[in-house]
C-alpha positions as CSV (number, residue, x, y, z in Angstrom):
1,X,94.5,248.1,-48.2
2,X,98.2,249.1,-47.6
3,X,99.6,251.7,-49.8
4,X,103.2,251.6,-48.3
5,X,103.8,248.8,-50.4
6,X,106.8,250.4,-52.3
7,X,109.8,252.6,-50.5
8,X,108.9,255.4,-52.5
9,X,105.8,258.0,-52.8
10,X,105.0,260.5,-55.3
11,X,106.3,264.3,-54.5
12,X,109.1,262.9,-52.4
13,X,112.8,264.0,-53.0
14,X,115.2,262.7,-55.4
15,X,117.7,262.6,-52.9
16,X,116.2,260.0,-50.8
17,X,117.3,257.6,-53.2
18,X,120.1,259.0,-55.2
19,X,122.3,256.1,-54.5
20,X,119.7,253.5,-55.6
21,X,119.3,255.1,-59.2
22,X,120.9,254.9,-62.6
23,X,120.4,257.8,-65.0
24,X,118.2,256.6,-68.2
25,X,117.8,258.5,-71.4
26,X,114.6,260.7,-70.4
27,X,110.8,259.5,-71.7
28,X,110.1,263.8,-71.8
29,X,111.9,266.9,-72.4
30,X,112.3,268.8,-68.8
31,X,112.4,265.3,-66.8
32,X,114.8,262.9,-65.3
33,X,114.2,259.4,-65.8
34,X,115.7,256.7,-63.5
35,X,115.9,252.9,-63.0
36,X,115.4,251.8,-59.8
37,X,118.2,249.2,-58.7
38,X,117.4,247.9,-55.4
39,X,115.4,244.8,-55.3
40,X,111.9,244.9,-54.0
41,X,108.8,242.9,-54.3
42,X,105.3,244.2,-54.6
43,X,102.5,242.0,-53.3
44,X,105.7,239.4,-53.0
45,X,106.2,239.7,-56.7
46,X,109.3,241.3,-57.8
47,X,109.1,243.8,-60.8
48,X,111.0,243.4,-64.1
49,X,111.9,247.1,-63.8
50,X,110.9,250.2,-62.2
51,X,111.4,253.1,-63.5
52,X,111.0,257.0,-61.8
53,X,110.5,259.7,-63.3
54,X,111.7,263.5,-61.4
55,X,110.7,267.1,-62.3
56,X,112.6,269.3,-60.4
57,X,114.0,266.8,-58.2
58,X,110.5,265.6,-56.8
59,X,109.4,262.4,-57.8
60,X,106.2,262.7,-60.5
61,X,105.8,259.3,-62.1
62,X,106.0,255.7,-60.9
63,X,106.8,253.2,-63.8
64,X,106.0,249.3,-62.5
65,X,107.1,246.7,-65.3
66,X,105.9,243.0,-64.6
67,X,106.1,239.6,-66.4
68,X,102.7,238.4,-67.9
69,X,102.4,235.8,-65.4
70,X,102.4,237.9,-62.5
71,X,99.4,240.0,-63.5
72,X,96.9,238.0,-61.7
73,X,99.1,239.2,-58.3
74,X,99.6,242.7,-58.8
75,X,95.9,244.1,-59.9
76,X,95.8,245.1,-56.4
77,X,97.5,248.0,-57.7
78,X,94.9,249.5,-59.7
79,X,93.0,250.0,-56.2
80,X,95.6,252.6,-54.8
81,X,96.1,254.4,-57.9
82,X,97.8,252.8,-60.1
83,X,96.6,252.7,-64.1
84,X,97.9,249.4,-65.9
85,X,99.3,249.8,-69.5
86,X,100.1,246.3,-70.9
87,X,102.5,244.8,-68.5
88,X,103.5,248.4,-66.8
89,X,101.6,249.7,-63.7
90,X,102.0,253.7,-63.5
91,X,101.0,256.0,-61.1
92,X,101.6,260.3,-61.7
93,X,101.1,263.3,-60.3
């Protein structure tokens, strides 16, 4: 299965997408939380938001929000790592 599926990995560097983010108020003390603002699909379904979450400036948390209806599509994500909460895919260091 590919696992490149989203332009971003965990442990990578704030700074490769400083220009795509827009600060949030922070899910936990000593973090950075971020939305993502490019568009991008995942298994050709776009996410209602994505969310990342820094420590340090490296990248810890992956935050995947998705309509309902797209559910069936995405649970390929639970195979590379990915825990589904509700509607929200995560995946952490």
């Amino acid at each position: 299965m590919e696992t490149d599926i989203l332009p971003f990995r965990l442990g990578m560097q704030y700074e490769n997408w400083e220009f795509d983010l827009e600060p949030i108020n922070s899910r936990i003390k000593g973090y950075d939380s971020y939305i993502y603002i490019k568009e991008i699909t995942v298994f050709d379904i776009k996410p209602r938001k994505i969310e990342l979450i820094f420590y340090w400036e490296l990248l810890v948390t992956i935050i995947l929000d998705f309509n309902d209806s797209d559910l069936p599509g995405i649970q390929k994500l639970s195979m590379i790592g990915y825990k589904q909460v509700n509607l929200i895919f995560i995946n952490q260091i």
